[in-house]
C-alpha positions as CSV (number, residue, x, y, z in Angstrom):
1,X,18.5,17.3,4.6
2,X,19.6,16.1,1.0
3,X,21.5,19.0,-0.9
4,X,18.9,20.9,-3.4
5,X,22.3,21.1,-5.6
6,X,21.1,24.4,-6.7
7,X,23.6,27.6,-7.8
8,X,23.3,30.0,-4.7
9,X,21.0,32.7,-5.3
10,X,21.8,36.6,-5.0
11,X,20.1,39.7,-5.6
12,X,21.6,42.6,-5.9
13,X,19.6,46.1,-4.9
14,X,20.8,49.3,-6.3
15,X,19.1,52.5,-7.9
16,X,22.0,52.6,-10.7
17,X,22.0,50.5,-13.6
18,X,25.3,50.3,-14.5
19,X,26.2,48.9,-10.9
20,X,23.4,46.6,-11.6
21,X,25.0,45.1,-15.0
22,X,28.7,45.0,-13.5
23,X,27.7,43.1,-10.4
24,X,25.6,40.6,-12.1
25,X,28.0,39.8,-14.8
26,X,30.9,39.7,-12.0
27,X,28.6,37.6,-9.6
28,X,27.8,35.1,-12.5
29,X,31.2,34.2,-13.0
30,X,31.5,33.0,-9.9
31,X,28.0,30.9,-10.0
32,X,25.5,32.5,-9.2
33,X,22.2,32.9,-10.1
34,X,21.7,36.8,-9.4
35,X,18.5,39.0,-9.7
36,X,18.6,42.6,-9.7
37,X,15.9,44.9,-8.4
38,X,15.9,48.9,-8.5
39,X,15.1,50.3,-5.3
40,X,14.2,48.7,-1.5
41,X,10.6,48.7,-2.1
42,X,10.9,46.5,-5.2
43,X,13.2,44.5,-3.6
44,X,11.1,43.6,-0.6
45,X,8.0,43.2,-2.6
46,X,10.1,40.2,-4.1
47,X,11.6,38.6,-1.0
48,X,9.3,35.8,-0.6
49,X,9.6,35.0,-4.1
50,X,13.1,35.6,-4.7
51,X,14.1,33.9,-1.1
52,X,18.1,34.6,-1.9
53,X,21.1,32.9,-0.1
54,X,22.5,37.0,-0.1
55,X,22.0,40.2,-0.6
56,X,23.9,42.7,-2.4
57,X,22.2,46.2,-1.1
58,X,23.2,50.1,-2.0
59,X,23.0,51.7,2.0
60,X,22.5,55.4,0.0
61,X,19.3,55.1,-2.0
62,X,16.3,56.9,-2.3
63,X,13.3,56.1,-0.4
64,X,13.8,53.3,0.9
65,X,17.2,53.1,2.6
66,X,20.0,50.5,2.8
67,X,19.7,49.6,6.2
68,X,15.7,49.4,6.3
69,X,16.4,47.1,3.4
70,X,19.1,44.9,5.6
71,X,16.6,45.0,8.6
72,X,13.5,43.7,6.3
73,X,15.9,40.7,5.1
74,X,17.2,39.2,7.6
75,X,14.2,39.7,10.1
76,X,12.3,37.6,7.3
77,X,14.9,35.1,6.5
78,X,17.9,35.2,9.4
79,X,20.2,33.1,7.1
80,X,20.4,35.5,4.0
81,X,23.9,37.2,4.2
82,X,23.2,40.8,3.5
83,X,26.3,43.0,2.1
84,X,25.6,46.5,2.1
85,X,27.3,48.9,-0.8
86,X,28.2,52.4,-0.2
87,X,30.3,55.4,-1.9
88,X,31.0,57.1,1.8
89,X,32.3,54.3,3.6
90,X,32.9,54.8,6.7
91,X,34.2,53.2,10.2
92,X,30.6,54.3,12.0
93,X,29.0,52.5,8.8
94,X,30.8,49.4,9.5
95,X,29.8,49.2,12.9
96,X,26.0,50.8,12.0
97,X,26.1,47.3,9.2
98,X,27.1,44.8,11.4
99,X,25.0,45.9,14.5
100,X,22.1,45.6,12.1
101,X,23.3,42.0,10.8
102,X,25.3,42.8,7.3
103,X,27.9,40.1,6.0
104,X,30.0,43.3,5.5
105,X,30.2,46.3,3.5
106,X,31.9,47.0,0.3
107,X,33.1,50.6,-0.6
108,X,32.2,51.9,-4.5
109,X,34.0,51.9,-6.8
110,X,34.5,48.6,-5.9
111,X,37.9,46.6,-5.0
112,X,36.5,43.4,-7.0
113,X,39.0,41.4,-4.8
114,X,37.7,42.1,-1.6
115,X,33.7,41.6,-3.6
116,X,35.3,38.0,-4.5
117,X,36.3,36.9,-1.5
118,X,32.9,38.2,0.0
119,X,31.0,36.3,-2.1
120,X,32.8,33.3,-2.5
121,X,32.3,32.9,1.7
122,X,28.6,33.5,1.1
123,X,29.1,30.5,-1.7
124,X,31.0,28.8,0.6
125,X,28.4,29.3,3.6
126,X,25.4,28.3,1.5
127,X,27.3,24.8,0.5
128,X,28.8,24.1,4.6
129,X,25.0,24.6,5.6
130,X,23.8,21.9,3.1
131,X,26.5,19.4,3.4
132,X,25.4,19.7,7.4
133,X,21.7,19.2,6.5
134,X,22.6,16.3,5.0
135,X,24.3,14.6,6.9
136,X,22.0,14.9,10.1
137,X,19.4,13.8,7.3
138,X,21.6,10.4,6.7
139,X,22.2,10.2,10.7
140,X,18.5,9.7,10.7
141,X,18.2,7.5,8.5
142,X,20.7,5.3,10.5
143,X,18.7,5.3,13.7
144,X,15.4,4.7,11.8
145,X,14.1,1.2,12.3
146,X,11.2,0.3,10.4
147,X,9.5,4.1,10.6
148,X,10.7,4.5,13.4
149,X,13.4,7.0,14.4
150,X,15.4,6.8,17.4
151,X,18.9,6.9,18.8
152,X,18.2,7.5,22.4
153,X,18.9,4.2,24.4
154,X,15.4,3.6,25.1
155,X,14.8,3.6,21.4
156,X,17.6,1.3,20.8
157,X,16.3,-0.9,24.0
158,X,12.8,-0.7,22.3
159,X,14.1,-2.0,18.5
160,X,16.3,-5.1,20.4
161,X,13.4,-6.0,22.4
162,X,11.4,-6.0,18.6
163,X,14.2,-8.3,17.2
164,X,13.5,-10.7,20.1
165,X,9.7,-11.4,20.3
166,X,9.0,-10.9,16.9
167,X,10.0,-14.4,15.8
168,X,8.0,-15.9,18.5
169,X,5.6,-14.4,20.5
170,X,1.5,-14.7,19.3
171,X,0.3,-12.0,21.4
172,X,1.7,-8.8,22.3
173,X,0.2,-5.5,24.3
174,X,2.0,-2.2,23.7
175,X,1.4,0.9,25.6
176,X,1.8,4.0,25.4
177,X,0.7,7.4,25.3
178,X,-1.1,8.9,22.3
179,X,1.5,9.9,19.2
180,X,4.0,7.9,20.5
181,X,4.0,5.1,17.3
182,X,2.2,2.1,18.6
183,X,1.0,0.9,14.9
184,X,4.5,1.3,13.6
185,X,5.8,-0.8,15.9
186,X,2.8,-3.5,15.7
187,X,3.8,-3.4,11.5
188,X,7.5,-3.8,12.9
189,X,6.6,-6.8,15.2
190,X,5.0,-8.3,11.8
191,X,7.4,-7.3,9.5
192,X,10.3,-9.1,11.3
193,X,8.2,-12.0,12.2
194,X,7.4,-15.6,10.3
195,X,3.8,-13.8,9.6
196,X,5.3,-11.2,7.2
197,X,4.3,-12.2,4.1
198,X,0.1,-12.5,5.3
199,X,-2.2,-9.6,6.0
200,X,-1.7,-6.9,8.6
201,X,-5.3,-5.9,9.5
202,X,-5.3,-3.2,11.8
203,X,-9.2,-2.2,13.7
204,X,-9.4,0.9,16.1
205,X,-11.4,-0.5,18.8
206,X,-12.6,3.4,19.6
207,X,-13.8,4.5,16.1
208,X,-16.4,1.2,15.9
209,X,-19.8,1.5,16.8
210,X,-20.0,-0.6,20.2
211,X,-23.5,-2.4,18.5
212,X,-21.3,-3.3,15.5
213,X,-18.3,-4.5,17.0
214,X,-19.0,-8.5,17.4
215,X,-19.9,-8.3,13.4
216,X,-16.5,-6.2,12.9
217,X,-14.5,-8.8,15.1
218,X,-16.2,-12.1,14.1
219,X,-18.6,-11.3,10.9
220,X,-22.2,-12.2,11.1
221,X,-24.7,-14.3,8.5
222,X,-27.0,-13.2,6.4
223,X,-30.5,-12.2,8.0
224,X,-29.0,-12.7,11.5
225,X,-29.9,-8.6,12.2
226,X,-31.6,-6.0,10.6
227,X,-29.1,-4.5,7.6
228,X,-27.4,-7.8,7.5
229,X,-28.1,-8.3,3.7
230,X,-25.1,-10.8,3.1
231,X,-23.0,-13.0,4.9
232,X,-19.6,-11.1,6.2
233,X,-16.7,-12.6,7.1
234,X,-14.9,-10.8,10.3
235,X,-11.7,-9.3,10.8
236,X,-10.4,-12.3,12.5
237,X,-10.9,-14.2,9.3
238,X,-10.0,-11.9,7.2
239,X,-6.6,-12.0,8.7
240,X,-6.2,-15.9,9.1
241,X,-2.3,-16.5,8.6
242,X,-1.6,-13.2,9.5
243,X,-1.7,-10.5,12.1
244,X,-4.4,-8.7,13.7
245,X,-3.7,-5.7,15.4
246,X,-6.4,-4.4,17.5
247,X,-5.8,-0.6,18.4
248,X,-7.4,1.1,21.5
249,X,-8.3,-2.2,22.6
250,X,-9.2,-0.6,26.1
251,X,-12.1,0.9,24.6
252,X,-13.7,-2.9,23.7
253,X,-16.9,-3.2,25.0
254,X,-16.6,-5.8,27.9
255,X,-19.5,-7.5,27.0
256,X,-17.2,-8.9,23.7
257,X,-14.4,-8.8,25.6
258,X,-15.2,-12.9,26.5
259,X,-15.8,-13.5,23.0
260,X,-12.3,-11.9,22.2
261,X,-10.3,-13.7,24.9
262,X,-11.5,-16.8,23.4
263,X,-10.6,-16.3,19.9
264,X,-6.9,-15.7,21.7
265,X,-6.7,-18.4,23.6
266,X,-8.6,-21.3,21.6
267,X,-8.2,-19.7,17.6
268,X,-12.1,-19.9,17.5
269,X,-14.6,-17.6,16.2
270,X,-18.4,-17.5,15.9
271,X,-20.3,-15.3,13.7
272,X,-23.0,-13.4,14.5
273,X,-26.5,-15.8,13.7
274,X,-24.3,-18.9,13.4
275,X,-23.6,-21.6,15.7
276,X,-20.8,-23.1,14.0
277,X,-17.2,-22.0,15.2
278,X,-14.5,-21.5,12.6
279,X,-10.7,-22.2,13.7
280,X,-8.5,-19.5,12.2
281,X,-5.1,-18.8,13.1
282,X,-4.6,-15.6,14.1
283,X,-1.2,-13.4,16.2
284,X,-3.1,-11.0,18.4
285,X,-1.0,-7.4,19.0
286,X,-3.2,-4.8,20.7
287,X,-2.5,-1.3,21.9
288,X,-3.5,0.7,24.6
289,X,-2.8,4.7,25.9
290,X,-3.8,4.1,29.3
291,X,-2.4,1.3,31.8
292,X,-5.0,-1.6,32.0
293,X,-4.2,-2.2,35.2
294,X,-6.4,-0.2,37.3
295,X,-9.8,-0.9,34.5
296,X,-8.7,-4.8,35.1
297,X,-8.3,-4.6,39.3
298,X,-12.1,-2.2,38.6
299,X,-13.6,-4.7,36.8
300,X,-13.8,-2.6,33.7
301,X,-12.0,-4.6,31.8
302,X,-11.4,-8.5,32.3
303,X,-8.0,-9.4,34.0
304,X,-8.2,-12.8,32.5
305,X,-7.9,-10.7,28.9
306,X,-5.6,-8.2,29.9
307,X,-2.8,-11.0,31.3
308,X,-3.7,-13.2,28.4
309,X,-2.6,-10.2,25.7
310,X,0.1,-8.6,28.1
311,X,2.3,-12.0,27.9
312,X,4.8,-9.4,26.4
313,X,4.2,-6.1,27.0
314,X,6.0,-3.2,25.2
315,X,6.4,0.3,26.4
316,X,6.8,3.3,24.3
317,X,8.1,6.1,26.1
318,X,7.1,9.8,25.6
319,X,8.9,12.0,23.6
320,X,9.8,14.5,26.8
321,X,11.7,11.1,28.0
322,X,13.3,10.9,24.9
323,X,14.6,14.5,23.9
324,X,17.6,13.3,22.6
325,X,15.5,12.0,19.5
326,X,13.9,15.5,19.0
327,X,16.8,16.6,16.3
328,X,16.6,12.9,14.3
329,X,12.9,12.8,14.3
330,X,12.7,16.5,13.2
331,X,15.5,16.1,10.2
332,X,13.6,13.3,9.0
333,X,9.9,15.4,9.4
334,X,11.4,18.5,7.7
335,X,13.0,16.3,4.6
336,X,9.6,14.4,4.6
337,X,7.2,17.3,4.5
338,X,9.2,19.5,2.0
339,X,9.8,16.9,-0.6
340,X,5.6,16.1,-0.8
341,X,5.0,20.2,-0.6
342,X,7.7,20.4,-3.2
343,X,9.7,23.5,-1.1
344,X,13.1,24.3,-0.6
345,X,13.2,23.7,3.4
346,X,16.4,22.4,4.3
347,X,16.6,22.4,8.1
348,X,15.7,24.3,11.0
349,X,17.7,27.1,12.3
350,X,19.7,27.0,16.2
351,X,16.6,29.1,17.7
352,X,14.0,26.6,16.4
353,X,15.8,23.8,17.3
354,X,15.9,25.0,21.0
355,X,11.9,25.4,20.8
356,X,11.5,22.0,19.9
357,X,13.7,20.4,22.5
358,X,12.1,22.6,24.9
359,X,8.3,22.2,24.4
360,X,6.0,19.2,26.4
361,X,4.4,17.5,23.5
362,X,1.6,16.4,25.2
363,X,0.8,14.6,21.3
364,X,4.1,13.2,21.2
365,X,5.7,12.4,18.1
366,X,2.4,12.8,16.2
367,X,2.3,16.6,18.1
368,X,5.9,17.1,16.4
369,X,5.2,16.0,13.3
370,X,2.2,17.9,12.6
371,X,4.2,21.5,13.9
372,X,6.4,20.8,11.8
373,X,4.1,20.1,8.7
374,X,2.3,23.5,9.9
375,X,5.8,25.4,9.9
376,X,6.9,24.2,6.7
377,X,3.7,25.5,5.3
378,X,4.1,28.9,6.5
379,X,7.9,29.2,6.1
380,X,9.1,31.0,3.5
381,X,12.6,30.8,3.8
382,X,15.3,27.8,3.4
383,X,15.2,26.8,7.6
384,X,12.6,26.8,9.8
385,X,13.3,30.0,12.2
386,X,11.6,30.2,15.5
387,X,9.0,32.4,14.4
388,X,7.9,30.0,11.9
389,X,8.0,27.4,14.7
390,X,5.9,29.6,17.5
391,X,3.4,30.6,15.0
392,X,3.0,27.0,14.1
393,X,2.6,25.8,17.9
394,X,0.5,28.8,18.4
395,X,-2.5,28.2,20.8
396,X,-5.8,29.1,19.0
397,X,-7.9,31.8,20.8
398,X,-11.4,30.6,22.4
399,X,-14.0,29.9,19.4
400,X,-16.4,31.8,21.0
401,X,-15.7,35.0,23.2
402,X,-17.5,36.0,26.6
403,X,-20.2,38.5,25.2
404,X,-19.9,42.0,25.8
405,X,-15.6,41.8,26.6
406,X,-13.3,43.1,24.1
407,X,-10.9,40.7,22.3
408,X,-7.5,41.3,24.6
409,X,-4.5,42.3,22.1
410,X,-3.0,38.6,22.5
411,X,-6.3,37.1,21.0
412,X,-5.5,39.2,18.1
413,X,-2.4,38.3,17.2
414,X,-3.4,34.6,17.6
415,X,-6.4,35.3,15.1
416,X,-4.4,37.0,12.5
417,X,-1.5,34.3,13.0
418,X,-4.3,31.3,12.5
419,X,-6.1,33.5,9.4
420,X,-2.9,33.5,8.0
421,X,-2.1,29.7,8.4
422,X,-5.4,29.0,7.4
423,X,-5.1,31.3,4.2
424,X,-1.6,29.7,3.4
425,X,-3.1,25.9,4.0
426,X,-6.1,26.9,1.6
427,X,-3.4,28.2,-1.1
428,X,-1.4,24.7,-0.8
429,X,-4.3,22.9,-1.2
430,X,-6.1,25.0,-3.7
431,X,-8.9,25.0,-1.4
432,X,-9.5,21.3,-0.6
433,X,-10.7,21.8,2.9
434,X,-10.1,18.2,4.0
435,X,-6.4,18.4,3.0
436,X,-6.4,21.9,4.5
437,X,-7.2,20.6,7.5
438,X,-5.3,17.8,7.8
439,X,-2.3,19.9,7.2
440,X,-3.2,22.7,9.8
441,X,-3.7,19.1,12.4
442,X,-7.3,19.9,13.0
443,X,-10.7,18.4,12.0
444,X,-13.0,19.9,9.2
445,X,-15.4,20.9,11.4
446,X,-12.9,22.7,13.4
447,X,-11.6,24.1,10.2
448,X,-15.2,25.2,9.3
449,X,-15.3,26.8,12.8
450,X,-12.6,28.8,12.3
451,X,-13.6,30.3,8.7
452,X,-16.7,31.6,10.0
453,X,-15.0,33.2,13.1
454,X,-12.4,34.8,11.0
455,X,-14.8,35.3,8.5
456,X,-13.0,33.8,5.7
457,X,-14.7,33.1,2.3
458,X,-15.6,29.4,2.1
């Protein structure tokens, strides 16, 4: 990820004042931006707020001790190095610190050398870890190819095979499973061919009423059906010079399927209540998520159609074929995301990187994208640890329980971990419920769903 070129941030815990003063003037000098807090409790009521690169914490105050302190930091943000202070230093405190994941430990009064050196590492750290994110976010960008982001060979076989028929070929059939980037590589296919500079027109051939879809494809004339107040002109018209990219197209009714094949094979068109055809000029890219084969030898979907648009057929693999692209595509995701929710998400840590190489994704690349939309949400540190990531891929309990059974333990955590992404996704959106849900990946209805179950406040 790009550098947030910010001072590295420290606060420093301590139930004395004067250590307070001399540690923040020291620690300034050596650029930082420190925050000082008086006691445990009031420095973890801060955390999330505060979110430090490193801790400065007294091991031997009151209430709330050192080493519950140390333990609440880094089990809420791993990469905070936590240095504990202490008058009675002590091999067995050394040992106690570092078991419990302190930097170190400095003895008071202090040897300002040995804090220097301490804190300049921490400096140090906080500056290596950036210069990292950002180069694997540049990497990315070097194996992106018009949106899409890939280094694996079948990637780069997939972008050379775009270079090739782009120039020439006038109808295309990609296929793929769902999430795995058909439309971006239809735009591709337009962008570097002779057609770039006409309209893209894009149609999902599953989200049209099937009674509506001859006026969609071909427009229809005024009168020729009841609603048709005015004359329309059809998609195919609409993008005469240009591209026409028809998505889903396994969903077309087969009944217009005729109709369609014609328009690709002759440039004609006839709109609904006219006998007149119209001649437009038209490069046909269509997109499936299941093979055509089968439907075609079934008779559920014309063979003449199917070999007619699969001329030049593209595959896109699945992501689980293609693992190697996991890291690139989630750099680019996490730089993405936390730039448009305006938060200071850099990366992902070792532990959430292995989750993410590791999981199915059924949804593909759409599947990764939206985890890790959800996990930047609910992060509240600089990476992405694996418990942002598991919460995020979490699987939501059943809506609606089997009467009379108790809610098992696990259905409660689940609950309490979705109230809480729900609440945070409500907060972000300052309770736009559309945008809530789009960022949580579900439907409004689903989200509706779920504040009635959890019994949140619409």
């Amino acid at each position: 990820m790009a550098s947030t070129n910010t001072s590295p941030r420290l606060l420093v815990v301590d139930d004395e004042p004067p250590v307070l003063r001399v540690v923040k003037r020291f620690a300034s000098e050596l650029g930082f931006e420190v925050l000082c807090r008086n006691n445990g409790h009031e420095a973890l009521a801060s955390l999330a707020e505060v979110k430090p690169d490193a801790a400065l914490v007294d091991l031997g105050m009151a209430g709330l001790s050192g080493l519950d302190v140390l333990r609440a930091i880094r089990a809420a943000d791993p990469e905070c190095q936590v240095i504990l202070m202490t008058a009675n230093a002590s091999v067995d405190t050394a040992i106690e610190a570092v078991k419990n994941g302190a930097l170190d430990y400095l003895s008071k009064p202090f040897d300002f050398e040995r804090m220097r050196e301490l804190l300049v590492t921490v400096r140090e750290r906080k500056a290596r870890r950036e210069r990292l994110m950002q180069v694997d976010a540049e990497v990315a960008r070097q194996f992106e190819f018009h949106g899409m982001i890939g280094r694996s060979p079948t990637m780069q076989e997939l972008f050379d095979l775009i270079r090739r028929m782009a120039p020439h070929a006038r109808t295309i059939l990609i296929t793929g499973e769902t999430g795995t980037g058909k439309e971006l590589a239809a735009k591709a296919l337009h962008t570097m061919g002779p057609r770039r500079d006409r309209r893209f027109v894009t149609v999902n051939c599953s989200a049209v009423v099937e009674t509506l879809f001859e006026s969609e494809l071909f427009g229809h004339m005024r009168g020729s059906f009841t609603g048709a107040t005015e004359t329309k002109v059809g998609l195919f018209e609409h993008a005469n010079g240009g591209t026409l990219f028809l998505d889903e197209v396994g969903e077309l009714p087969l009944a217009l399927q005729a109709k369609l094949l014609r328009a690709v094979e002759h440039g004609e068109v006839q709109r609904v209540g006219s006998l007149e055809t119209r001649r437009v000029d038209v490069r046909v890219i269509a997109a499936t998520n299941r093979d055509l084969r089968p439907s075609a030898d079934a008779g559920r979907f014309r063979s003449d159609l199917y070999y007619r648009l699969a001329i030049i057929e593209i595959r896109l693999a699945p992501l689980r074929e293609r693992r190697e692209d996991i890291p690139y595509l989630t750099a680019s995701f996490v730089q993405e995301v936390a730039a448009r929710l305006k938060r200071p998400i850099t990366g992902v840590t070792p532990a959430a990187e292995r989750l993410l190489q590791q999981a199915s994704w059924p949804g593909n690349i759409r599947e990764l994208r939206n985890i890790v939309e959800r996990a930047c949400l609910l992060s509240e540190g600089r990476l992405l640890t694996d418990r942002d990531v598991t919460t995020a891929m979490a699987t939501p309990p059943p809506l609606t329980p089997v009467a009379g059974q108790p809610t098992p333990p696990e259905s409660r955590l689940l609950s309490t971990a979705q109230r809480d992404q729900i609440a945070r996704a409500l907060a972000e959106t300052r309770g736009n419920k559309a945008e809530a849900a789009r960022l949580l990946g579900m439907s409004r209805r689903s989200l509706y769903r779920w504040l009635d179950r959890l019994q949140i406040d619409r």
